[in-house]
C-alpha positions in Angstrom: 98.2 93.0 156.0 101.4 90.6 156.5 102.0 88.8 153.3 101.8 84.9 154.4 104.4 83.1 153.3 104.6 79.6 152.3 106.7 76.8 153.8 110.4 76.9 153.4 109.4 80.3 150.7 112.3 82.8 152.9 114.3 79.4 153.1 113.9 78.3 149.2 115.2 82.1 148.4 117.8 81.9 150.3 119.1 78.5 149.2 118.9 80.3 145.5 121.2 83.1 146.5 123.7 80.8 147.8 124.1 78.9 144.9 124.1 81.7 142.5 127.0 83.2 143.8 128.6 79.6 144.4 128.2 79.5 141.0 129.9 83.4 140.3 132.8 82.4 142.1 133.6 79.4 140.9 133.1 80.3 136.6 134.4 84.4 137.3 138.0 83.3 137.1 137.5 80.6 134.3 135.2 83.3 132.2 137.8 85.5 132.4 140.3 82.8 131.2 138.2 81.8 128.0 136.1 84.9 127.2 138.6 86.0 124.1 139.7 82.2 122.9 135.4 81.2 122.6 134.8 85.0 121.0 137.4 84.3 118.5 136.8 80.8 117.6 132.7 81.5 117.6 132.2 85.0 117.0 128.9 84.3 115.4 127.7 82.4 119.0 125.4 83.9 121.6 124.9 83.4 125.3 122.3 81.4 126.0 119.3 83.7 127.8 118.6 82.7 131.3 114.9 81.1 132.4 112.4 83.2 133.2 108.3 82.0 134.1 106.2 84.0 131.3 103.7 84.8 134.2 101.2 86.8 131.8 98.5 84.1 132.0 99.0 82.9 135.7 96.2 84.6 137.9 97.2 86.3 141.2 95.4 83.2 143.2 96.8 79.9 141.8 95.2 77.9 144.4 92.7 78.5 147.5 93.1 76.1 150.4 90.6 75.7 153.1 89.6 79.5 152.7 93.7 80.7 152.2 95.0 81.7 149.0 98.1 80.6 147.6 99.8 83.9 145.6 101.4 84.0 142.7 104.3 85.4 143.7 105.2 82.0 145.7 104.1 79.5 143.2 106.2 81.7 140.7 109.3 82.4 142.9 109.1 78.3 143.5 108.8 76.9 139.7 111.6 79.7 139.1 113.8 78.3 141.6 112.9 74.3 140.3 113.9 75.6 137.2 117.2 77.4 137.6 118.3 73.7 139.0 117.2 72.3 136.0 119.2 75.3 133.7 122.7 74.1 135.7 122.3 70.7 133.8 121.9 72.2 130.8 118.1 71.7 129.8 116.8 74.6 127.6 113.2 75.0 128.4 112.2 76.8 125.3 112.4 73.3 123.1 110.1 71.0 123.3 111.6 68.5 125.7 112.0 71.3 128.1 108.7 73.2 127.7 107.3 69.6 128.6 109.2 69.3 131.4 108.4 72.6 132.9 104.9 71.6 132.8 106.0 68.8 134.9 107.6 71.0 137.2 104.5 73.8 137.5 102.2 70.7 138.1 105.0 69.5 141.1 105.1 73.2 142.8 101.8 73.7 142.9 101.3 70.1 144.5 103.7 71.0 147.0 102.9 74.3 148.0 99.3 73.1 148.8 100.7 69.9 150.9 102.3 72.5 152.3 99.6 75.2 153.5 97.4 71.5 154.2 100.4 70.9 157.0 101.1 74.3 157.9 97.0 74.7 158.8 96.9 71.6 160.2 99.7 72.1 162.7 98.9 76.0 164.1 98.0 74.5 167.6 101.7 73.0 167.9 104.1 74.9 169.7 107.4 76.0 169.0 109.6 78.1 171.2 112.5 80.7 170.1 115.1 78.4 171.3 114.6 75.9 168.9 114.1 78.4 166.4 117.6 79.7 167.5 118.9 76.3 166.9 117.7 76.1 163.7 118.9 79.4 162.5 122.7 78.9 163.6 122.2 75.7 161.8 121.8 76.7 158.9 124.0 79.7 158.5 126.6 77.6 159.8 125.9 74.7 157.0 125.8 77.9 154.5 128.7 79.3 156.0 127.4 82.5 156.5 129.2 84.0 159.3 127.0 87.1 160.6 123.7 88.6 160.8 124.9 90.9 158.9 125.7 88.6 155.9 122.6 86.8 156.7 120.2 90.0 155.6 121.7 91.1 152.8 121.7 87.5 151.3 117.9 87.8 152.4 117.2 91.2 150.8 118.7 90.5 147.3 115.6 88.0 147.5 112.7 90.7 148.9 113.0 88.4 152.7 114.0 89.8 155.9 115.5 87.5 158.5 112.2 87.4 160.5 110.8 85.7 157.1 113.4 83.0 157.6 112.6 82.6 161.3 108.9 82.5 160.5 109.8 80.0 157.5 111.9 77.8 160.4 108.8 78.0 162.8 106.5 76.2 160.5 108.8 73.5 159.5 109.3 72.8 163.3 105.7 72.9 164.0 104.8 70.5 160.7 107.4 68.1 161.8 106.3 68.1 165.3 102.7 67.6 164.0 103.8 64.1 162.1 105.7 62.7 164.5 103.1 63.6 167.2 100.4 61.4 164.7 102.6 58.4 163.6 105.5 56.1 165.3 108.8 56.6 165.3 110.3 54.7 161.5 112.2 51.4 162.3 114.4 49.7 159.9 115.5 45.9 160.3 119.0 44.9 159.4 117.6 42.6 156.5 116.3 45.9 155.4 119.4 47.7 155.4 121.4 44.7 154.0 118.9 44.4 151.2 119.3 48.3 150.3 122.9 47.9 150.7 123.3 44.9 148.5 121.3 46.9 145.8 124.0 49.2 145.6 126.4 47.6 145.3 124.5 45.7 142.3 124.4 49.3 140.7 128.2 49.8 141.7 129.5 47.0 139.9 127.3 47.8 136.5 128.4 51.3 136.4 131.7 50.0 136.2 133.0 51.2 139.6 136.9 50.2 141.2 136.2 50.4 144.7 132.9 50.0 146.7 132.5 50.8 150.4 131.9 48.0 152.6 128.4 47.3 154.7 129.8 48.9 157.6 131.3 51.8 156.0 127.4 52.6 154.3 125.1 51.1 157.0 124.7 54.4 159.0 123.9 56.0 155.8 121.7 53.5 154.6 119.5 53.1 157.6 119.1 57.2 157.5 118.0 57.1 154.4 115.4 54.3 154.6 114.1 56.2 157.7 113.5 59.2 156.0 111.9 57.4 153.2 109.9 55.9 155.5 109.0 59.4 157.3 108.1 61.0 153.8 105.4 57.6 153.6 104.0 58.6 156.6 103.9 62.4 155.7 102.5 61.2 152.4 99.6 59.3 154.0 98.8 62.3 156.4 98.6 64.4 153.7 96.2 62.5 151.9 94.3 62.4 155.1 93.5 66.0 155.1 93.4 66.5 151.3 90.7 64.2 151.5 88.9 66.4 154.5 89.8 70.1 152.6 88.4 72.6 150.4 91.0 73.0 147.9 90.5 74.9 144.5 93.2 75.3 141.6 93.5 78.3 139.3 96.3 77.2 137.3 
């Protein structure tokens, strides 16, 4: 049977790839630089271990929605890949603080990946044709700057996903997005709106301290994209809510 992915899972991986070798490339030459001076000035020092989800007590269902089980793997694979963002800034989840937090982050993923199967079983009826898929593909290897297929599956592989994972993975984020805008209006924002956001800033701007702040026209563009999309995430909020409120949903973890 075809393992059923959840949404953005092929996407998610992929994203992680990236950024680990980003990451590689930029420290390799610096590591190389330092490695003796940090050895000799802290020989006693060790390298701190990377994050990894103790998955012992985590059951192999960690959530049933409307019938559909929600697999370990993904929910695992998920908080791993919250977490490794997390690691870059420096917070140690095996302290207190960060054991905490990663609570706080299993409790988040799980959230998520049932809004997620709630939209993605919600919107099965919309269609979505290759072409757009097509479009969305070429966009994003072009934003990743990945520059064949090629590249493309091995990037996928080192993650257990095959290309037709990430197609599948771009098919159900057309079709959930299709399926809120075909049940809510099209976001508008006012200019008071935008002033009002953009006065806010600056507000911040000038108590951080900063020399030079860009000027309403340079930011409005910006601004007015990003109070639409806050205003789109409402709307996907209150549609979520909707159907949580008309589901079966059971938790395991």
């Amino acid at each position: 049977m075809k393992k059923k992915l959840g949404l953005g899972m092929a996407a998610i991986a992929l994203a992680v790839t990236l950024a680990a070798c980003g990451d590689n490339e930029e420290t390799e030459v610096e590591t190389d630089e330092t490695e003796t001076e940090e050895t000799a000035e802290h020989p006693e020092t060790e390298a701190p271990s990377e994050f990894s989800l103790d998955t012992e007590d985590i059951p192999e269902v960690v959530a049933t929605v409307n019938g559909e089980d929600i697999e370990r793997d993904d929910y695992v694979r998920a908080v791993e890949s919250q977490a490794m963002m997390y690691t870059q800034f420096g917070i140690d989840f095996n302290d207190e603080e960060g054991q905490a937090m990663l609570e706080e982050v299993k409790d988040g993923v799980l959230q998520g990946l049932i809004e997620d199967r709630l939209l993605i079983q919600a919107s099965e009826d919309v269609e979505v044709t290759d072409e757009e898929i097509d479009q969305e593909l070429e966009m994003a290897m072009a934003q990743s700057q990945i520059e064949s297929q090629e590249q493309l599956e091995e990037l996928l592989a080192e993650q257990g996903f095959t290309v037709e994972d990430l197609r599948e993975d771009f098919e159900k984020q057309l079709r959930v997005q299709k399926f809120i805008e075909e049940q809510t209006e099209a976001p508008e924002v006012s200019e008071e709106e935008i002033q009002s956001a953009y006065d806010q800033q600056v507000e911040m701007a000038e108590q951080s301290g900063a020399e030079e702040i860009p000027s309403f026209e340079e930011q409005r563009d910006s601004i007015e994209a990003e109070l639409i999309q806050e205003a789109r995430m409402a709307q996907r909020d209150q549609i979520v809510s909707k159907l949580q409120e008309q589901s079966d949903i059971e938790t395991n973890v």
